[in-house]
N, C-alpha and C positions, 0 to 999 in steps of 0.2 A: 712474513718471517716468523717462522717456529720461536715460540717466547719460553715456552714450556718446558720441561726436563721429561724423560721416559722415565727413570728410573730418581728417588730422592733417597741419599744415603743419608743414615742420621749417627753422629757420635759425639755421646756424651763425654764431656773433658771433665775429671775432678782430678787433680795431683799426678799427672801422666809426661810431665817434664821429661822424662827418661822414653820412652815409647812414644811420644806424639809424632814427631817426625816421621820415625818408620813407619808408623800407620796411616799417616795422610800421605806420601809416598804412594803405596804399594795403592790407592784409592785414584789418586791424580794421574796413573800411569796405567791406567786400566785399558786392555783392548775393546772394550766398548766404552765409547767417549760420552752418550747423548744421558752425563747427570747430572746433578746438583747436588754438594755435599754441605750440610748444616751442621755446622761445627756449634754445640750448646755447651757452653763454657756453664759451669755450676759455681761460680763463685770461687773458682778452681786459688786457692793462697801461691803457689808456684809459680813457675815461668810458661806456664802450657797458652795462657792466652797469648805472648807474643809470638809466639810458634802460631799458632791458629790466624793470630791478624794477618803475618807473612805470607801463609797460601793465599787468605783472602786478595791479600794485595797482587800478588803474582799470577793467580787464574779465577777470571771472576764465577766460575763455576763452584766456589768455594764461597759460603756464606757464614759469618760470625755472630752467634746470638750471647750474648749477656744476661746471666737472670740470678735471683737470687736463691743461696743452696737451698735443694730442695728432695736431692740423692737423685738414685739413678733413674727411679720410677719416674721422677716427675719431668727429668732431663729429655726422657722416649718422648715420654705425652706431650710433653712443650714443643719436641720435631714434629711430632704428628702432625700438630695444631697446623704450624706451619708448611708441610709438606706440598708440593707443586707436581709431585711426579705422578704418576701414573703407578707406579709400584714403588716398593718400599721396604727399602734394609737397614737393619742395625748390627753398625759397628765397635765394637769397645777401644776404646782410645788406648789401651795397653795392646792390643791383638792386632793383625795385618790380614791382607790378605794376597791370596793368588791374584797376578795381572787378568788372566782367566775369569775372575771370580762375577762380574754382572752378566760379562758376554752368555758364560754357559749358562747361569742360573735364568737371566732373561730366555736366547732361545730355547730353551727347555718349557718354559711357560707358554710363551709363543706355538711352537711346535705342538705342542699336545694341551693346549687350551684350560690351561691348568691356573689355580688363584693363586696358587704357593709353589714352592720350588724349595729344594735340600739339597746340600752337599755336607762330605763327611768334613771331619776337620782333622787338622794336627798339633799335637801339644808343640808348645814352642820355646826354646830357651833360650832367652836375651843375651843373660852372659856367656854362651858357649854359642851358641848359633845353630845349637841344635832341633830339630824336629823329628818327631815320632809320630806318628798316624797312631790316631787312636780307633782300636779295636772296633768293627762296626758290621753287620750283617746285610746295611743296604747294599742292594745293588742298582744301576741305572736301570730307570724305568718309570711304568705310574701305578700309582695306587688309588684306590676307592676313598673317599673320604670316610667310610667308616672303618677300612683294612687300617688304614692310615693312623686314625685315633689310638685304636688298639693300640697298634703298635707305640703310638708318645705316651696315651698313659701309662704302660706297664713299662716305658723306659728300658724298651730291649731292643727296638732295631733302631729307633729317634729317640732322642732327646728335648726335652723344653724349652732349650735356651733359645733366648730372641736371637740374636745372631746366628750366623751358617745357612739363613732361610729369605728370600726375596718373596713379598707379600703383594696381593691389588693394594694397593692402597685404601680402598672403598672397605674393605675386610673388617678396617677401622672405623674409617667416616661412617659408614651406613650404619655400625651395629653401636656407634659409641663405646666399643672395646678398648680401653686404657689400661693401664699397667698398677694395679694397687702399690701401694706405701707399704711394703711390706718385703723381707726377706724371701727368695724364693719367688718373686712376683711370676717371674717364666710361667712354671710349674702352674701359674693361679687363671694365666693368660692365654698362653700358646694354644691351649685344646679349643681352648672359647674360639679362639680364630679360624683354625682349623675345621671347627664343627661349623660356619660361615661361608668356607670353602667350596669349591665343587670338587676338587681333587689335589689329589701330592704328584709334583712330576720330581723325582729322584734321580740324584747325577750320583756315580760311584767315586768319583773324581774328588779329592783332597784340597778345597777351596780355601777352606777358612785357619787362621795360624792363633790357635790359644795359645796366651804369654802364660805360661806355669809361673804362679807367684808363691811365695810363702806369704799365709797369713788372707788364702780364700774363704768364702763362706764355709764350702765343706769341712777344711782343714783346722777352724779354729770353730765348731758347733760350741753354743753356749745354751743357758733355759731359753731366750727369746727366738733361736736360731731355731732349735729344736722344736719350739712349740710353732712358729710360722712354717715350718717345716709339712708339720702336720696340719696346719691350718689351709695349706695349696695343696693338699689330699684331698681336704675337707670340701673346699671350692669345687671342687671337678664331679663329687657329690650333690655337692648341691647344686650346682649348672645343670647336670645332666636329670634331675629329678624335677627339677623346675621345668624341663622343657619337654619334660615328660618321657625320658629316652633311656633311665635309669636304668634297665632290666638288660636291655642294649649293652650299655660296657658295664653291667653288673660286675662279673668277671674280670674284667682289666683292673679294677679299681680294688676289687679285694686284692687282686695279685701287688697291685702295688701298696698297699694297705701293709701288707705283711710281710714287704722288703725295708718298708718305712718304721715297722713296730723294730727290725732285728739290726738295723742299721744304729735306730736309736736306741737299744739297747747298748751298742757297742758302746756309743756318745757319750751315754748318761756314767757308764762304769768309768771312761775315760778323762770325762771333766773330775770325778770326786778324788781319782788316784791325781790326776795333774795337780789338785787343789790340797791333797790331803786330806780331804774335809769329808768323812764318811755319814755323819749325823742324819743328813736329810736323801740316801741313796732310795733306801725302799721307799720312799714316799715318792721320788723320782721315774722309778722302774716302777713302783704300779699305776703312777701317773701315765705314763707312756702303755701301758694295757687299757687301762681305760680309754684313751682316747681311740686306740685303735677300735674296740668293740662300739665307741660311738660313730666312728666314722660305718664302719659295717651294717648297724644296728637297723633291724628291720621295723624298727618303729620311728627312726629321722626322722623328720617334718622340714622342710626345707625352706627357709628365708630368702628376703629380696635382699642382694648385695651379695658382700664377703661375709660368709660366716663367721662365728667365735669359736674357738676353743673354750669347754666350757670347763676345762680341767688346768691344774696352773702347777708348772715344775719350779722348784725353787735354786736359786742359781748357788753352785758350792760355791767354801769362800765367804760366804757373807753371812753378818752376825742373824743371831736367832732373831737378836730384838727386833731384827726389821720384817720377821713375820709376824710378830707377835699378836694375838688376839684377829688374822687374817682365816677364813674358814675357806673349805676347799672343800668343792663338792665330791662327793663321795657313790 
């Protein structure tokens, strides 16, 4: 008797009382039936974990972990640990998906012998029940794992985020790829995977339903947001020069290098006017030119792990005194 799952869905629970249901839903009612869903409860304060024991108790294809909070990085890595399947998605506890969404993403892998699998996604609105397909240049089909890359680092045909993408499983186990502690962890993560990979098989097809929230990482950038920001640039540098591959996506990484410099430009003006607090901007904006020329800079030297940012933004808002006598490379 088959004990095993094909496919292991993992979705992190923290404060998703409002979305949990619809999420485990649209997962439990899938036209491909052969998974297992690890429901990783983070210490979630709300009602999300009796929501969560319910499915358990109602299809035992639904599994309930308990652990202590540790955010979302650590919520992935804890399913991983745990994972029985053969392949492997992540789901966000606020987001849903298409009935469609393993059937296509698995036969797509299957069919064209592929590690990884993408589908587009659509922004999604709770309260109105609205969805938009967001803007996207893939089309069905497969890509190279180096076409591939390009394209996620410079964030123009894909995107980073762990979700919308069906993995081997092994992508993980084999290479020890985990999810750092850190804002942005995707962006730190996804390529490393990918560069693992033998190829991208790409569905054109609108799988995945992002819950538009007020109060996202992008929506609310702060110094720490900002600087992690740069810091999951900074990673994809340094991965790619450790393994010797650097001159490879040279190219891709300036280009994103210097959507990251104009983006946080935007950021940096935007927190001082939200805050009123104009005192620390230029040291802010030439903070954010430095690091960009360090991320570029043809003298890196490139470290085992997650890099540093060796440049530090000061958050508006907050007293002087708490930088006081702190120095800042220059």
């Amino acid at each position: 008797m088959k004990i095993t799952p094909i496919i292991s869905v993992v979705v992190p629970i923290y404060n998703v009382e409002k979305f949990l249901r619809r999420c485990l839903k649209s997962i439990q009612y899938q036209t491909f039936m052969d998974f297992e869903v690890l429901l990783i409860d983070d210490d979630s304060p709300d009602g999300s974990a009796a929501i969560a024991k319910e499915f358990c108790r109602k299809d035992p294809r639904f599994r309930y972990f308990h652990k202590e909070n540790g955010g979302l990085s650590d919520a992935r890595n804890y399913g991983i640990d745990r994972a029985k399947g053969e392949y492997i998605s992540f789901i966000d506890s606020d987001d849903h998906v298409h009935r469609d969404f393993l059937k296509v993403m698995y036969e797509a892998c299957q069919e064209n012998r592929a590690d990884m699998a993408y589908c587009k996604f659509m922004y999604s609105y709770f309260n109105t029940g609205l969805k938009c397909p967001r803007p996207s240049k893939a089309k069905t089909g497969v890509m190279s794992r180096d076409d591939a890359l390009i394209a996620l680092i410079t964030d123009s045909m894909f995107q980073s985020y762990a979700w919308n993408k069906l993995y081997k499983t092994s992508l993980f186990r084999e290479s020890g790829i985990r999810y750092p502690y850190m804002y942005f962890e995707d962006i730190a993560t996804t390529m490393r995977v990918m560069h693992k990979a033998n190829k991208l098989t790409v569905t054109g097809r609108h799988l995945y339903y992002y819950e538009k929230r007020f109060g996202s990482i992008v929506g609310t950038m702060n110094a720490e947001k900002i600087s992690d920001y740069w810091r999951s640039i900074l990673s994809q540098r340094n991965y790619f020069q450790s393994v010797g591959e650097y001159e490879r996506f040279k190219a891709a990484i300036y280009h994103i290098a210097k959507k990251a410099h104009a983006i946080n430009i935007y950021s940096i003006i935007r927190q001082h006017v939200l805050h009123m607090d104009f005192r620390n901007m230029k040291h802010n904006l030439d903070t954010n030119r430095d690091i960009f020329n360090y991320v570029i800079s043809e003298n890196y030297q490139p470290v085992a792990g997650l890099p540093e940012v060796p440049y530090k933004f000061i958050q508006p808002g907050r007293c002087k005194k708490e930088h006081k006598g702190k120095k800042f490379p220059v």
